[in-house]
C-alpha positions in Angstrom: 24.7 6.9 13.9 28.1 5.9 15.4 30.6 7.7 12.9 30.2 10.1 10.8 29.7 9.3 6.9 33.2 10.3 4.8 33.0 12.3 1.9 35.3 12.7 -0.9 35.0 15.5 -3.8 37.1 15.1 -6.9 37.7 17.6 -9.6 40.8 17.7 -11.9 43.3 20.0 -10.1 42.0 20.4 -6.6 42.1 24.6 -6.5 38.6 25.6 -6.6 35.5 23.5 -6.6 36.1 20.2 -4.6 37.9 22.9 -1.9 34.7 24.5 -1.8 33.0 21.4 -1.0 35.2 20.1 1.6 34.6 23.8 3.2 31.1 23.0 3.2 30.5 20.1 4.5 33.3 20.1 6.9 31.7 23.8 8.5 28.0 22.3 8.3 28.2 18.6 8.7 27.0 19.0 12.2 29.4 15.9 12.8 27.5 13.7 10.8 29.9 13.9 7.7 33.5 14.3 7.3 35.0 15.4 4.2 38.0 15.9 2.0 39.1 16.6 -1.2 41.8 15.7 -3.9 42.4 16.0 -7.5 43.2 13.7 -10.6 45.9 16.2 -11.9 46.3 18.4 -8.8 47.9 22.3 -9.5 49.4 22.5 -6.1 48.2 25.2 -4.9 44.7 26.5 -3.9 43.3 29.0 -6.2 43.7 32.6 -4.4 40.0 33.6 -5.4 38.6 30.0 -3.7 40.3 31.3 -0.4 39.3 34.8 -0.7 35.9 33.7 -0.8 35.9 30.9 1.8 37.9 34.0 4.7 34.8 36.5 3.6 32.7 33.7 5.2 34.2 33.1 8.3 35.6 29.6 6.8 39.3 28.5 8.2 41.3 28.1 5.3 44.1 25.9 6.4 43.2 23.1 5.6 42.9 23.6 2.0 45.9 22.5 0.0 45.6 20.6 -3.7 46.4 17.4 -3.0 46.4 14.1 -5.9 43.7 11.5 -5.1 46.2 9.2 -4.4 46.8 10.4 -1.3 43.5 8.7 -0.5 44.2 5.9 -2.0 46.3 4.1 0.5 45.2 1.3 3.1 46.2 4.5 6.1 43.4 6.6 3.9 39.8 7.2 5.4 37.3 4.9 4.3 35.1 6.8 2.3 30.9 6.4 1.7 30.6 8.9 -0.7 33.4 9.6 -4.0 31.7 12.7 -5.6 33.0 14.1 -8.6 32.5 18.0 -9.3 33.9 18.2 -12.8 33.0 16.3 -15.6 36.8 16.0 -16.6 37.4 14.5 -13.3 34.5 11.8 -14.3 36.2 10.4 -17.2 39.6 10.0 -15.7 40.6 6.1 -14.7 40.1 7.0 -10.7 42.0 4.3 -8.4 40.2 2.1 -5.9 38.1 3.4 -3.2 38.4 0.8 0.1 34.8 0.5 1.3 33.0 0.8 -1.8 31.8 4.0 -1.5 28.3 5.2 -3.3 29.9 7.3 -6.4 27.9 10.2 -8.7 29.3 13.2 -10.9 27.9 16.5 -9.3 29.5 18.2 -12.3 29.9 22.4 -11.1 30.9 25.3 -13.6 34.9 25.9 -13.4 34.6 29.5 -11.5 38.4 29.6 -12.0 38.2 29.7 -15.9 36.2 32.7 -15.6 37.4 36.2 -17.1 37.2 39.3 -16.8 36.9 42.1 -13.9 37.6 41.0 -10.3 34.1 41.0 -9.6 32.9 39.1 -12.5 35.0 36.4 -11.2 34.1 36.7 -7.5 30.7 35.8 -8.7 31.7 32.8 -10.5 33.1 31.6 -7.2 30.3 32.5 -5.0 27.6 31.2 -8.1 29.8 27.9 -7.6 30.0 27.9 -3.7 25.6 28.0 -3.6 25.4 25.9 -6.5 27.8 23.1 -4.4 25.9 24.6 -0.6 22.7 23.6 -2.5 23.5 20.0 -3.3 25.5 18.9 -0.2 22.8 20.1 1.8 20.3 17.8 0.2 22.6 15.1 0.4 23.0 15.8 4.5 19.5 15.7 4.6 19.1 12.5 3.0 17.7 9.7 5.2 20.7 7.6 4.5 20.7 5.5 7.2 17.1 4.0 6.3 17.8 4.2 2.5 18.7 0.6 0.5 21.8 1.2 -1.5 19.9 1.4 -4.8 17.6 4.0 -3.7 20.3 6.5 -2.1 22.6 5.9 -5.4 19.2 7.2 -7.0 19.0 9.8 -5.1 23.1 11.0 -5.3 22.9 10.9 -8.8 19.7 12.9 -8.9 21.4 15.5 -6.6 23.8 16.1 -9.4 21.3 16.7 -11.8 19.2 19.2 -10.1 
């Protein structure tokens, strides 16, 4: 392979979940992937807990800011191969054009950031979220992508979101 594949993850604000999956797959991509992540209806800030978790980990956090999709957008923008959303919410907005034409699937994740309660109630929720994401992104690293038809790796992405 002569680049590596660039990912996108999309959730509404761009605090929690599509942070956690940029952390992923940018710290085990093993240069094979790329990724980043925006948000329909960004907060502007990364949710504290999200961070937290990722520096427990030994994950860099600075590069995690909320950022709108728009940003990627633009002709300057990364061509992507993969838009994944990680909300349901995120799904249904109107999103604007990928360049590239980039395979697409809805990896819909609990919100660990509308979770209540004790401190450690809602540390779970994050670290729940962060395996459930690890889980799926590491199928879809191990996909044979490069000898899949387009049909049959779509298939396979969408099924990825389902499991």
């Amino acid at each position: 392979m002569s680049k590596p594949y660039n990912v996108l993850f999309i959730c509404t604000q761009n605090s929690a979940r599509s942070i956690l999956a940029e952390a992923i797959v940018n710290t085990s991509g093993q240069g094979r992937f790329r990724a980043c992540s925006a948000g329909a209806r960004p907060s502007g800030s990364v949710n504290p807990h999200a961070l937290a978790l990722l520096s427990s980990l030994g994950i860099d956090t600075t590069f995690a800011r909320s950022k709108s999709w728009h940003e990627f957008a633009s002709d300057e923008a990364p061509k992507f191969d993969f838009v994944f959303t990680v909300c349901d919410q995120a799904a249904l907005e109107p999103c604007p054009m990928w360049s590239g034409s980039p395979l697409s699937a809805n990896w819909n994740v609990p919100d660990p950031a509308a979770v209540t309660g004790t401190e450690a109630e809602i540390g779970l929720a994050f670290s729940d979220t962060f395996r459930l994401l690890q889980n799926r992104i590491h199928l879809f690293m191990n996909l044979p992508a490069e000898s899949l038809d387009r049909i049959s790796l779509q298939k396979r992405v969408d099924d990825i979101g389902k499991a």
